[in-house]
N, C-alpha and C positions, 0 to 999 in steps of 0.2 A: 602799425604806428602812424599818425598823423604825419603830414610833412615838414608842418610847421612846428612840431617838437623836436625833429632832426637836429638841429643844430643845437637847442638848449643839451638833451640828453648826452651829446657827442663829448659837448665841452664839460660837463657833469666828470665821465669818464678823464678825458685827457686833465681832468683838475687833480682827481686823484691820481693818475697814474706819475705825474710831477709831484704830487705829498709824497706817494712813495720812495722815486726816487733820489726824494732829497730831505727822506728820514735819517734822525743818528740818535733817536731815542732808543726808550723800550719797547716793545711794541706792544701795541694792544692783544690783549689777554694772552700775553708771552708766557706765564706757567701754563696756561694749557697745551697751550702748543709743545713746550718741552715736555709735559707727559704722555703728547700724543706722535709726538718723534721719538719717544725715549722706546717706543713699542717697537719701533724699527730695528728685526734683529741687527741690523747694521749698525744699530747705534746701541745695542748694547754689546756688541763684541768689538768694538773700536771708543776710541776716545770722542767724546760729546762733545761738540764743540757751539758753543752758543754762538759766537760772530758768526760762523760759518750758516748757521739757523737762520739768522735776520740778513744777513745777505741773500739769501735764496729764497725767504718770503717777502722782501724789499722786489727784487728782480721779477718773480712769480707773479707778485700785483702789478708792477707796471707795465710788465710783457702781455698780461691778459685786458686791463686797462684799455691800453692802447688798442687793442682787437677790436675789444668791444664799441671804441672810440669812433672806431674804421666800420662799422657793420652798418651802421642805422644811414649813413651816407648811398650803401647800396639802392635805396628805395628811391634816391633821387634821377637815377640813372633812366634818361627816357627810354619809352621800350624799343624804338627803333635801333638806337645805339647798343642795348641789351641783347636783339634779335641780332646786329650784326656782330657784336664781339662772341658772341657765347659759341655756335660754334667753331670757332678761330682758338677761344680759348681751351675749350673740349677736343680739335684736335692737337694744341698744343704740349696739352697735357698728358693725351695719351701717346704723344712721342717720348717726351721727355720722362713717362714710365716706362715703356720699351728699353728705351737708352738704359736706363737706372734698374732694371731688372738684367740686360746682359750683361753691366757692367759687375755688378756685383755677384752674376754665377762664374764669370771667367775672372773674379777676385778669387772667388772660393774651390772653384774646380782647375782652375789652370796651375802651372805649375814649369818648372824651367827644366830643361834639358842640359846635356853635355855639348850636346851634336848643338845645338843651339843657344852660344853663352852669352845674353846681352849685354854684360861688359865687352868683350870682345868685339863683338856687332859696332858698337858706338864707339868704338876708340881705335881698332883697325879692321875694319871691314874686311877687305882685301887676306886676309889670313883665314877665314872662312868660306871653306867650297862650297858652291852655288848660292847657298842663303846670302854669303856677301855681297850679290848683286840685288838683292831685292832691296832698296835701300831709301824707298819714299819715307817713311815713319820712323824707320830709323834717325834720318834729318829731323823728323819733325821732336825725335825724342831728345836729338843731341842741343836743338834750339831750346826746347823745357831750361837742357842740362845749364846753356850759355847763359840764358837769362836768370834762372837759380843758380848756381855751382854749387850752393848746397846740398840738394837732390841726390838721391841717390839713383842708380841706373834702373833699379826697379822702380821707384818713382816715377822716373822720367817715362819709362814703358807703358805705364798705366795709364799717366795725362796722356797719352800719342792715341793709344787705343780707346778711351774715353771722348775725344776729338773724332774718329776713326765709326764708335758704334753711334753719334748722334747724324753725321753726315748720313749714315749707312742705314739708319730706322728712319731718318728723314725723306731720302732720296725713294725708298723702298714704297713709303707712301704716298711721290708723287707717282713713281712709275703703278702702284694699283692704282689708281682715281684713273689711266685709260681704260680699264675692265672692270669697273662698276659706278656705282655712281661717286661724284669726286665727296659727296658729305657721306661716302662708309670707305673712303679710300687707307682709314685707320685699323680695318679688318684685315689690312695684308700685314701693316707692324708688326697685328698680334699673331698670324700666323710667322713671320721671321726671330720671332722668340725662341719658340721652341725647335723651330728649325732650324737658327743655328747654333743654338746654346747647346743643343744635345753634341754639334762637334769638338768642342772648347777641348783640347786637352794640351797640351804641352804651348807653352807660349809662345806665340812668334809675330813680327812686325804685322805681317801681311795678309793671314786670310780674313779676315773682320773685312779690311777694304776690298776683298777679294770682290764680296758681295755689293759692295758700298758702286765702283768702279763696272760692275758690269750690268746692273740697275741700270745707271748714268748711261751708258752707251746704249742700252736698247732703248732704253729711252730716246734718247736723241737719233736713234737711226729708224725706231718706230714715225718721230715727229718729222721724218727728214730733215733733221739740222744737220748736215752731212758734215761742213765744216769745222763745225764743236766736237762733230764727233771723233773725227780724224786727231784733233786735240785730245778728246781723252782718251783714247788708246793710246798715244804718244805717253800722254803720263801714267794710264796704269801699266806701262808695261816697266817706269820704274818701279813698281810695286810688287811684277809677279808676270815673267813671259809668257803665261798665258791667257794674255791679253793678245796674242797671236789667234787665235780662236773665233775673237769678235772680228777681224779680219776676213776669216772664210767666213763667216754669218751674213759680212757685210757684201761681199762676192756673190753672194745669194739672193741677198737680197734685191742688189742693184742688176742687177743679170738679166732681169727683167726690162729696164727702164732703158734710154738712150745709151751706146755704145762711151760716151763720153763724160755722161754719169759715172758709170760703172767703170773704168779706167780713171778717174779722178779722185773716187772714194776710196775703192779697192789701192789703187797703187800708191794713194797719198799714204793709205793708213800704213800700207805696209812697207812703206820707205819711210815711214817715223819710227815704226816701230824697229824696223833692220835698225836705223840708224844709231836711235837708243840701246839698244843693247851693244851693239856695238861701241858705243863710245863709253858705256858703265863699265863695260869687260876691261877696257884699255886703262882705264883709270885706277879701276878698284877691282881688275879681275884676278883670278887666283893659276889661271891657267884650265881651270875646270868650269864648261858651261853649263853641262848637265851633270846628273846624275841617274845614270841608265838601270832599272828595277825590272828587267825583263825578267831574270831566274829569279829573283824575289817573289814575283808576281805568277809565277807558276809553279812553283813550288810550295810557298807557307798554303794557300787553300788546301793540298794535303796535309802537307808537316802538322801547321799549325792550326788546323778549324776554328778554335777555338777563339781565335783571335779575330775572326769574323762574325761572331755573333754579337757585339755592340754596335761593329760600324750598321751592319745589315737591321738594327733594330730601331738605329736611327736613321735610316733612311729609306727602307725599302715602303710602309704603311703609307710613307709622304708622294715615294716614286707611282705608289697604286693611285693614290688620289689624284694625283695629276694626272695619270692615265686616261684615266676615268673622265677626268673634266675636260678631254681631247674641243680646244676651242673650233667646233664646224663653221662658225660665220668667221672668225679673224686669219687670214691664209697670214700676217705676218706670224702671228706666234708659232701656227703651224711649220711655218720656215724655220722658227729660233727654235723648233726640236732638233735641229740637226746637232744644236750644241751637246746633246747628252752622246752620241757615238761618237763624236770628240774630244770628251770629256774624258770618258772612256778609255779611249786610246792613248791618251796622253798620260792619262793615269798608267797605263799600262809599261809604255815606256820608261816612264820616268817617277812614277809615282809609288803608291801603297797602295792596292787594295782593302788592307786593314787598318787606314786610316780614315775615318766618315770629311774629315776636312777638305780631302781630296777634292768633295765634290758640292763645294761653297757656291762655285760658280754658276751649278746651276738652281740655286733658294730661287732667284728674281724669274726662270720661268715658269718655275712649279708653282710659286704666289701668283702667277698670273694664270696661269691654267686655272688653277681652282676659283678664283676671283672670277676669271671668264664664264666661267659656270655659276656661282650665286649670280652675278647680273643680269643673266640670260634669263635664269630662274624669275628674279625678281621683276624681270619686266613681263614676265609673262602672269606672273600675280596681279601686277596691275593693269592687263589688259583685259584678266577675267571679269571682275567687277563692271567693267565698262559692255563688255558683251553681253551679260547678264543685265543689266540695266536697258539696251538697246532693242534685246529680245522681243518685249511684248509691241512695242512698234514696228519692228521689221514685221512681227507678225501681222498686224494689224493692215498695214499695207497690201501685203501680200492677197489678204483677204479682197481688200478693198480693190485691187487690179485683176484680180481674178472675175470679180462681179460685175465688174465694168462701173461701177459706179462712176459718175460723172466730178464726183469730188477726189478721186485715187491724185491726181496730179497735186490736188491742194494739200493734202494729205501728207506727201509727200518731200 
């Protein structure tokens, strides 16, 4: 389409789409249309309703109208501005699918427990052991609740966790764009789909940000923003004490660097975190901080097998891939493997085995293992080309220095 028709055709459209909706006739060739809705089994086994007809072909032109109004405007968009927004918008959009695909499998696959009542959660925390201290998104459900009262408690759970998966598929894909390139750093969202949709089973405030919160700290301890990061273990550890974890990670890391580093980071984080929990226990504690799963956890792998073959199916094929994609150039991630014999143990302690959620916290370094691996790959693709291309000059040189030729230098 011409440029200079843009505007006639636009206002064409939004002229009609205003006849439409500020029609109260009949409408144009309205018997056919009632014999070509009347074919609608739905409208022969309920009552016909003509208003109801011309309201939704009234609405239907002016909603489409208007699209078409907004489309021919596209073409005026110069291409610099189109180069810069497009992929801005492309990765936008495949966040905000991520977000909208977890949200709606832990609509359909979650489901509420005894042991975990969220009325109770939101209205006396303190009367639930240990889950009563994990109480970030709980606030954020109970504020839902403050600003609705209408709401109900599952409502209010869903907006917290919906806030919860966009921070979480967002954060996910700043921390891949460090292991590959930042315009395919939307290649980790979509592997955090299926990796952590496959855990979703009983509902609870916390492991959605489990993942959201320990992104964010490698993040910032990869970037050395040590300061921030001391910050957000302070705050994930109201979401979930093992947030204690990214503390030895941090230990590890700075271990290396000045004595005064590493005694700054290390003891900051882990005098927020003491502090925090300690002051959530005293508030809102039950008298119970743990929950100890040692005869649990060595017992059901005989008793009950069977009960391990979902978690082990959603996470063992993930745990070989990241194996497999073991990052040789990045010694930081190499360090952040310590989190899985951690993970580990702590599960052991205190956790399930026959529960895959258990192990949310480590999604952010298996997406970065494997992420470490396509980039490595991908720059080596593009190095080929470039070698292949350089080939028959380097050869030709070679020739030329070998014969002495008096031009090898120019050549060169």
């Amino acid at each position: 389409m011409r440029r200079d028709r843009v505007l006639p055709v636009s206002l064409v459209f939004v002229l009609l789409a205003a006849i439409a909706a500020v029609w109260k006739w009949t409408l144009p060739f309205e018997g056919l249309l009632c014999r070509a809705a009347s074919l609608d089994i739905r409208a022969r086994t309920g009552a016909f309703n003509l208003a109801q007809l011309r309201s939704a072909v009234r609405f239907q032109v002016t909603f489409w109208c208007l699209i078409a109004a907004g489309i021919p405007w596209l073409l005026r968009v110069p291409d610099r501005v189109w180069s810069y927004l497009r992929p801005r918008i492309f990765q936008f959009s495949v966040t905000l699918g991520c977000s909208s695909a977890l949200f709606l499998l832990l609509l359909h696959s979650g489901y509420e427990r005894p042991w975990y009542p969220l009325e109770t959660l939101m209205k006396n925390p303190g009367s639930v052991p240990v889950f009563g201290q994990r109480l970030l998104w709980v606030w954020i459900a109970n504020l839902c609740q403050n600003v609705v009262p209408s709401l109900s408690y599952l409502k209010c759970y869903y907006l917290s966790q919906a806030l919860s998966i966009v921070l979480t598929v967002t954060m996910i894909g700043r921390w891949s764009g460090l292991f590959i390139q930042p315009s395919l750093r939307w290649t980790g969202q979509l592997l955090l789909v299926p990796m952590l949709a496959s855990t979703f089973t009983y509902f609870t405030f916390y492991d959605i940000s489990i993942v959201f919160f320990y992104a964010l700290s490698l993040y910032l301890l990869c970037q050395r923003r040590y300061f921030a990061f001391v910050v957000a273990v302070g705050i994930a550890t109201l979401n979930h004490e093992n947030a204690l974890l990214l503390v030895a990670l941090a230990g590890l890391e700075t271990l290396r660097l000045r004595f005064r580093v590493f005694a700054a980071v290390t003891l900051g984080a882990l005098a927020l975190h003491v502090g925090t929990r300690l002051a959530v226990h005293h508030v809102f504690g039950s008298g119970q901080l743990v929950d100890w799963r040692i005869w649990t956890n060595l017992l059901y792998p005989l008793a009950k097998p069977r009960m391990f073959v979902e978690p082990a199916l959603a996470l063992v094929f993930w745990w070989f891939a990241a194996g497999i994609s073991w990052p040789d150039k990045n010694p930081f991630l190499r360090r952040a493997a310590i989190l899985l014999p951690l993970v580990l143990g702590t599960t052991f302690l205190y956790g399930q085995f026959h529960e895959a959620r258990q192990f949310d916290a480590l999604i952010p370094v298996a997406i970065a293992f494997m992420l470490s691996l396509a980039g490595s790959k991908i720059r080596e693709a593009e190095l080929i080309p470039a070698r292949s291309q350089s080939q028959p000059l380097e050869s030709h040189e070679l020739t030329l220095a070998r014969s002495g030729s008096p031009f090898s230098l120019v050549e060169r």
